[in-house]
N, C-alpha and C positions, 0 to 999 in steps of 0.2 A: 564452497570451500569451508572444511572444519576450522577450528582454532588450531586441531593439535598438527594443521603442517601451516600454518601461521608462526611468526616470531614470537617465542615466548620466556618472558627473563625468569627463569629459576632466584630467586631470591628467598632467604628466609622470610618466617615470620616471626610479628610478636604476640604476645599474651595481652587480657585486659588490664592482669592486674600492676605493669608495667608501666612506666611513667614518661614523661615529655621530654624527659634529655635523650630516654631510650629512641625515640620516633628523632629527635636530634642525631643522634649517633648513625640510627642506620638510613638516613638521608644521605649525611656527607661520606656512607660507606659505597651507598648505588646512588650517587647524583644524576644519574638517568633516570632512574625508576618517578612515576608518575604518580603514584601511590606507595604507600606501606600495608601490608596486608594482617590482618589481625585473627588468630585463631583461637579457640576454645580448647580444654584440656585433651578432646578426638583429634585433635589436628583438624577440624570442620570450619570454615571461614566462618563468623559471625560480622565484620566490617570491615573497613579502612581508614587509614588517617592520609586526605589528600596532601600531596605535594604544596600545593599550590596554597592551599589552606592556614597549611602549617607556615607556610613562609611568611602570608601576611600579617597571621598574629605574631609573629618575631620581628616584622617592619612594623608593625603598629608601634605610637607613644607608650613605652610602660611595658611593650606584651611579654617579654620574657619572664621580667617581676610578677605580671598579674597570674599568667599561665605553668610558671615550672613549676608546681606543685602538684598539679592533674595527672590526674593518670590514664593511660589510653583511652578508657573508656569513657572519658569525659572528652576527649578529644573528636574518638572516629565517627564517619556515618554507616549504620547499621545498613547492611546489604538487605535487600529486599529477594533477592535469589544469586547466586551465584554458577554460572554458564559450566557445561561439562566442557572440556577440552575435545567431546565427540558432536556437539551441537555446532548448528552451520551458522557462520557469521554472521549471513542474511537474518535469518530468524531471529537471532539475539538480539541485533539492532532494529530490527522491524519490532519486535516488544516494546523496545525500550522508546522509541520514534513515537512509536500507538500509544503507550504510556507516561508521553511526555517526561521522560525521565531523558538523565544526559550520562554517555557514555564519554565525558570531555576529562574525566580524572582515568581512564581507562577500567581496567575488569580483572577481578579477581578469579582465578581460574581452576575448578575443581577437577582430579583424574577421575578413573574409573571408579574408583571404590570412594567416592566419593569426599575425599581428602583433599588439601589445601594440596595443588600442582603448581600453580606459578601464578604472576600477571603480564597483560599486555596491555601498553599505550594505549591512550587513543588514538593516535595518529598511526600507529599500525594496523588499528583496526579499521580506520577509516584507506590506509592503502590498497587494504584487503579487499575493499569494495570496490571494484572497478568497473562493475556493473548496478547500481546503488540506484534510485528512484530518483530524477530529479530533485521533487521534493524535498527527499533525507539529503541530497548531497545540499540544498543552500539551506538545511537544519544545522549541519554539521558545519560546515563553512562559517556558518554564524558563532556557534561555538569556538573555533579555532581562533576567530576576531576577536571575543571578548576575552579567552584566554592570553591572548596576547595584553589587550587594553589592559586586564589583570597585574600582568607579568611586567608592563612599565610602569606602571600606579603604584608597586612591590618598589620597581627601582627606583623610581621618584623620592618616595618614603625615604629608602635609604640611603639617600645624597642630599636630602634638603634639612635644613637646619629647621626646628618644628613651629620655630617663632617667629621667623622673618622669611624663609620660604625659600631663601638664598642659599647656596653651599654650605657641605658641612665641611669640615675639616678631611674627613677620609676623602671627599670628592674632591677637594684643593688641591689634598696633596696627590691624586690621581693625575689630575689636570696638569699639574707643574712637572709629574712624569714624564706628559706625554709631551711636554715642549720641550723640557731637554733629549729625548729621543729621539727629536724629527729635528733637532738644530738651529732651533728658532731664536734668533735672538730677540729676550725679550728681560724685565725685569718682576721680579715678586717682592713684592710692599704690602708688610704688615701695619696696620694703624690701629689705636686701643687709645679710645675715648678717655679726656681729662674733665676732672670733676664729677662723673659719673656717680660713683657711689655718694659723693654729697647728695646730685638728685635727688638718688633712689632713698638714701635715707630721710631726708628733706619730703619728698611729695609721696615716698610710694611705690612698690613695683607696677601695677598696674601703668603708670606718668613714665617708669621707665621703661616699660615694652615699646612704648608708644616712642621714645625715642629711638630705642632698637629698630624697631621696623621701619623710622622712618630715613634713619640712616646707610640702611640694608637699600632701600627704595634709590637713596640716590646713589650710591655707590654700582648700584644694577642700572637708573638710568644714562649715565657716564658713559656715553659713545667711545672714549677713549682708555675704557677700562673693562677687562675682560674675566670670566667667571670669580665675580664678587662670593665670596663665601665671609660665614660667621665659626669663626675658631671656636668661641665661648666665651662667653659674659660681655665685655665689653670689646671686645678683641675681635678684628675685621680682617681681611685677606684680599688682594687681588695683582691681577695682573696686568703688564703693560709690555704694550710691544716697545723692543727696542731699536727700528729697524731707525728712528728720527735721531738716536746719539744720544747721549746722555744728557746733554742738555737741555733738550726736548723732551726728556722723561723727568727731568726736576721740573719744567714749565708745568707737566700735567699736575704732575703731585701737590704743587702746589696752589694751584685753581682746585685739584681736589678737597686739597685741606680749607681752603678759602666756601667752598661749596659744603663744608661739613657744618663749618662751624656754625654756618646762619642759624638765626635761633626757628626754635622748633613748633609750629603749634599743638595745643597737648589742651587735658582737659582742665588744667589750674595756668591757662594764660599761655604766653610763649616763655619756653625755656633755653637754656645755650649752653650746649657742652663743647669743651675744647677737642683735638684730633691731632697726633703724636704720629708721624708715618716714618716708617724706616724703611728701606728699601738694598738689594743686591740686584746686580746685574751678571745676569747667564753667560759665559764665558771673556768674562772680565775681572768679575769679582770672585768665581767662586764655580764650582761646576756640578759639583755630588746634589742631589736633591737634598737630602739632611742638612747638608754645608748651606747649601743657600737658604733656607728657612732661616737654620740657627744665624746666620750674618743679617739676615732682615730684621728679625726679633732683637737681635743684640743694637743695632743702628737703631730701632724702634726705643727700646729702653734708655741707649746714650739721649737722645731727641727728647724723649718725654724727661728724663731728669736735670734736661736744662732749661727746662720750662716748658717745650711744646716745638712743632716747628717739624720740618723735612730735613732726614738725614740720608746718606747714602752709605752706604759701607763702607769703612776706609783700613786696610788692612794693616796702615801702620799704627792706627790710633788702637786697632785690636791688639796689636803686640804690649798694648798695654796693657792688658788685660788678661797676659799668660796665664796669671793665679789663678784668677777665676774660672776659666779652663783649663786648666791641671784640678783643679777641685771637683769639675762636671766629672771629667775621665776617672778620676778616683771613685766619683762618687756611683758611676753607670758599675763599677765592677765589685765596690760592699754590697752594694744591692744584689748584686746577681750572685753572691759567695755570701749572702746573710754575714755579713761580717759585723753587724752593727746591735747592740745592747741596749735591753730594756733596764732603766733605771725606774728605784721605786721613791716616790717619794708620802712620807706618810700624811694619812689625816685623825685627826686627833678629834674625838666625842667630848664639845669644852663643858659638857655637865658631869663625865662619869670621868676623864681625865686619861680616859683607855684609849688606842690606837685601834680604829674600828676599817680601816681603809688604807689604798695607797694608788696612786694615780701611776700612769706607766708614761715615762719619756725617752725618746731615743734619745741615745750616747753612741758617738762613736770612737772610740777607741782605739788606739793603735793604726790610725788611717793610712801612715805613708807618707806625710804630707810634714814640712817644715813643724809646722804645728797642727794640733787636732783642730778642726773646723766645728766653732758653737753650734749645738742644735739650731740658731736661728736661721744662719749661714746654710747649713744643710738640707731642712726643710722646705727653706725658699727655693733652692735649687732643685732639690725633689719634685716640688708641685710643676715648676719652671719645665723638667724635664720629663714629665711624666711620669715619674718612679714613684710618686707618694704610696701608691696602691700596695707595688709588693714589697716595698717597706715596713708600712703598718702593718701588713699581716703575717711578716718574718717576726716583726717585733712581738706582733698578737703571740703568734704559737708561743715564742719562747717564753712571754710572761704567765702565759696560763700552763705552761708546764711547767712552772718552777710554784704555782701555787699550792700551801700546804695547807693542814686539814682543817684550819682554822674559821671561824666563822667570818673573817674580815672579807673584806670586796675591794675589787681592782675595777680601775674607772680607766677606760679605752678612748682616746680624745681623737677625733675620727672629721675628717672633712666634707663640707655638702655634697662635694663631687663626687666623692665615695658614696658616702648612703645612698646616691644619687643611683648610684651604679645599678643595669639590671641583675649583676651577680652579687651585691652583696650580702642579702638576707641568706642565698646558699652558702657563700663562704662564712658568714658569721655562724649557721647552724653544724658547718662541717668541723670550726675551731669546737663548739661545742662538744659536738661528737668524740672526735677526735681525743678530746682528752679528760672526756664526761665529767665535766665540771657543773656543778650548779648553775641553772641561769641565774638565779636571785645574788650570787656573789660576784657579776659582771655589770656595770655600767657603760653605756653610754655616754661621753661627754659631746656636746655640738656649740659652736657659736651661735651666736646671731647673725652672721654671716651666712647662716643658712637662710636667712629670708631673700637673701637676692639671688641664690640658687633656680630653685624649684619650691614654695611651698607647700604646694597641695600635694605634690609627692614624696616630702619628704616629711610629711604629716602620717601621712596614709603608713609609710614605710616605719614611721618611729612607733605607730599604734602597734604594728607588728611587733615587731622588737619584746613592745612592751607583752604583748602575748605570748612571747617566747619565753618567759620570766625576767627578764632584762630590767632595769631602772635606766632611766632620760636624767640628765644634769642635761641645765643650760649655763656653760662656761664663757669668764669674761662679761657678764650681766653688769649693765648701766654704763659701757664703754659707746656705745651709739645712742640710735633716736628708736629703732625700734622693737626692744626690750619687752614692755608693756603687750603689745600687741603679741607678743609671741606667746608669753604665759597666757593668754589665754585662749591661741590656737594648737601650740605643740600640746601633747601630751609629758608632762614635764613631771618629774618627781624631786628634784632637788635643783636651788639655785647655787651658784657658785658667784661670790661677789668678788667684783675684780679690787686688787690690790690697792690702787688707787685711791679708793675709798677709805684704809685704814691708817694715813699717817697719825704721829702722835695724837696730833691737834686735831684732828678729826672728830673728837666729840664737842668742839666747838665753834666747826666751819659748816656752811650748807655743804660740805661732802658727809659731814658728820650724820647731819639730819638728814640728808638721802638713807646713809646707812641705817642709818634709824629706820626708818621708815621700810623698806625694800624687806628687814627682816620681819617686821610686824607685819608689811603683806605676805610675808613667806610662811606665819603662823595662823594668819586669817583664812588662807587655802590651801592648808595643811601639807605645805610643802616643804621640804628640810632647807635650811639655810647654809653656806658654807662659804665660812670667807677667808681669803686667799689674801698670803703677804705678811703674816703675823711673824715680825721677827723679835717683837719684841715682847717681855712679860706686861706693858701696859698695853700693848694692843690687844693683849689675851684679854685681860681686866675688861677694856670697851667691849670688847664683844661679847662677853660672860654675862657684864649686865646688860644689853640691852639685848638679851637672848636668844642669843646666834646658838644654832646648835653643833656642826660643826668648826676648824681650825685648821688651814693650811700655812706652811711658810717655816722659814730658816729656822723660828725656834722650838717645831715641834720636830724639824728633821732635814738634811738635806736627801737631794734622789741618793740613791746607792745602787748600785750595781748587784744589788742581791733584794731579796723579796724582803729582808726583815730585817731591817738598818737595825743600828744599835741605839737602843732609847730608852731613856726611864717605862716604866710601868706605866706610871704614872705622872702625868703632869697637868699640874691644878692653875689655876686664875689665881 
């Protein structure tokens, strides 16, 4: 039997000098195809980018971050012959068998005139053999195993949360699919650890993985609790059958919550965090999967802010809360209608007395709503709902296209989660693009909230940045414990000193002497200073002398709604 009366997919190909979204693209175009086939300027195969391949490095920690930048040919494996579509099956695979090579990504397939013709499976080619050497068939056989073991090790990756091993959120919200599909009565209880970030600021991320995994560990041992998942950060997930009544689902949650709270052992002694559980029940409370999350989350937050404890959803106590939700619904459809404005607020050079900066805040304007809802209000809700993302970056476009030819620089205040993201470096280089702005006239602003993210990736990812031309600020500096440590793992170019720091009397309180101190280290490793909150002409004064270099705050400018508020020229100490 030839190839050419064998099944054979006609699909394009691509070139080398073509890149990792392209091998993206024309995967999810042939989701059959086993391979991508890769040819030279003759149309003549030179390799492949396997399927299978490709998939793992985008379930790997990081892979899409580490890998979108290659280009095919950093991806493919170079063919070592490519089969005519007039060579007999047998033959190909009897080479390939003698040569200990694997035909398990299938074969790139050339016509007569020696040009890229198609590819076939290996499972088609392995059908083809119906008469195959014992040997080759438990060669092959063994291939199809490992391909498989492959192909759940892929799906593993992509359901487990990378730090506790437990559920991620996409497999949660899978799983609570498949129980309101099939009619299960049963209930979904979110829980999010209390006093947490004290730990982790107190002992360390390291002290607080070690509480994550150990609480992931009991939440998975719990006979009476079913596909435990981690949402993110401190925030837990699971399920409970409801078939015992509700009041047999309050029993559990609360021997759960009793079984969180024991203290923990770690490597600085035993520690003890508290456990906030909110809870909805499936055709009681609530029906739509969305509905029922958002009712568990919302009974979670009621519970946690009256100190800790087990709630249930109660749909009249929600009715107290219409505002709040008319603010979500408002807020799902500015976001989706970019309806929301970057305001600028300036920063001020307190040596030259010039306006060299302005930081970008959302406004939202004209909402619909009784009254306009504070950025605080918004924000919160945004991260809450997932929206922060294309938020920020409706906001991004519009402040960098309203940038004019000036040498000043706009500072982009951006969350762990986001940098975190494996698309952000492409989206921050396509705002680039997009509207060829200088990198050196973009900052970066990040908390310190970014050390309980990720930091080793959000290191790796700020080096980048910085190579992109970008400038690092670490904003809100001396608000925690760990400040200090971070200057000297981020890549940092400028501190922003929080507010806090500068009352009046500040040059005569240990907040004073901090500030003291914090800008002196900020000129001993040659980092620019900037402090935030200056409303007044003596606040300017303190910081003049004790040589801050830049000025944020009311009295060099409030945000505006346009890129170049109205302001003196000049404004001196």
């Amino acid at each position: 039997m030839r190839f050419e009366s064998a099944p054979i997919q006609r699909t394009p190909a691509l070139t080398p000098e073509m890149g990792f979204h392209d091998v993206a693209a024309f995967f999810r175009q042939f989701p059959d195809a086993a391979l991508c086939p890769v040819i030279d300027d003759h149309q003549t195969p030179i390799g492949y980018v396997s399927s299978l391949s490709f998939q793992t490095l985008l379930a790997s920690p990081f892979g899409h971050a580490l890998h979108e930048k290659k280009k095919i040919h950093q991806l493919m494996k170079s063919g070592a012959d490519f089969p005519s579509i007039r060579d007999r099956i047998a033959d190909v695979i009897g080479r390939y068998v003698s040569d200990d090579r694997t035909i398990r990504d299938g074969l790139v397939l050339v016509g007569h005139d020696g040009r890229y013709h198609g590819i076939m499976s290996g499972l088609h080619v392995f059908e083809a053999m119906n008469t195959i050497h014992t040997s080759m068939l438990a060669k092959l056989t063994q291939e199809i195993a490992e391909r498989k073991v492959a192909e759940q090790k892929i799906k593993s990756l992509a359901d487990e949360d990378p730090l506790t091993g437990i559920l991620n959120r996409r497999a949660f919200v899978r799983e609570v699919d498949s129980h309101i599909a099939r009619g299960i009565p049963f209930a979904c209880a979110f829980v999010d650890l209390d006093r947490f970030k004290h730990l982790n600021d107190r002992y360390g991320h390291a002290v607080g993985d070690e509480v994550l995994k150990t609480i992931s560990q009991r939440l998975s041992d719990n006979a009476a609790l079913a596909h435990a998942a981690r949402l993110g950060g401190d925030e837990f997930a699971f399920v409970v059958s409801a078939s015992g009544g509700s009041a047999a689902i309050q029993q559990i949650l609360e021997d759960t919550q009793a079984e969180l709270i024991r203290g923990i052992d770690s490597a600085v002694g035993q520690v003890f965090v508290g456990a906030s559980i909110g809870y909805a029940i499936h055709l009681m409370d609530t029906f739509e999967q969305a509905a029922m999350l958002h009712a568990a989350d919302k009974s979670m937050l009621r519970i946690k802010a009256q100190g800790g404890g087990v709630a249930r959803f109660n749909r009249a106590l929600d009715i107290g809360s219409r505002e709040a939700d008319m603010v979500d619904l408002a807020l799902v459809s500015a976001v989706a209608n970019k309806r929301f404005e970057p305001a600028f607020q300036p920063i001020l050079d307190v040596h030259t007395g010039r306006i060299v900066g302005h930081e970008m805040l959302a406004r939202w304007p004209q909402s619909g709503l009784q009254s306009d809802p504070m950025p605080s209000q918004f924000i919160q809700a945004a991260e809450r709902l997932g929206l922060i993302d294309p938020l920020f970056w409706s906001l991004a476009d519009k402040a960098v296209a309203s940038m004019d030819d000036s040498d000043t620089f706009l500072a982009l205040n951006i969350s762990p989660t986001q940098l975190c993201s494996d698309q952000f470096l492409g989206k921050l280089d396509s705002l680039l693009m997009r509207h060829r702005v200088d990198p050196a006239r973009l900052e970066l602003e990040v908390t310190e909230h970014i050390y309980f993210s990720n930091l080793d990736l959000s290191t790796e990812i700020l080096h980048k940045v910085r190579a992109m031309g970008m400038s690092v600020a670490l904003d809100d500096f001396g608000t925690g414990y760990s400040s200090l440590k971070l200057i000297d793992q981020l890549p940092i170019d400028k501190i922003k000193i929080d507010r806090s720091f500068v009352a009046q009397e500040a040059g005569k309180t240990v907040r004073g002497t901090i500030l003291k101190a914090t800008i002196a280290l900020c000129k001993e490793l040659g980092i620019k200073s900037c402090t935030e909150g200056i409303e007044t002409r003596e606040n300017l004064h303190l910081i003049a002398q004790l040589g801050c270099d830049l000025a944020q705050g009311y009295l060099i400018g409030r945000p505006e709604l346009r890129h170049k508020p109205a302001m003196p020229d000049r404004l001196s100490a």
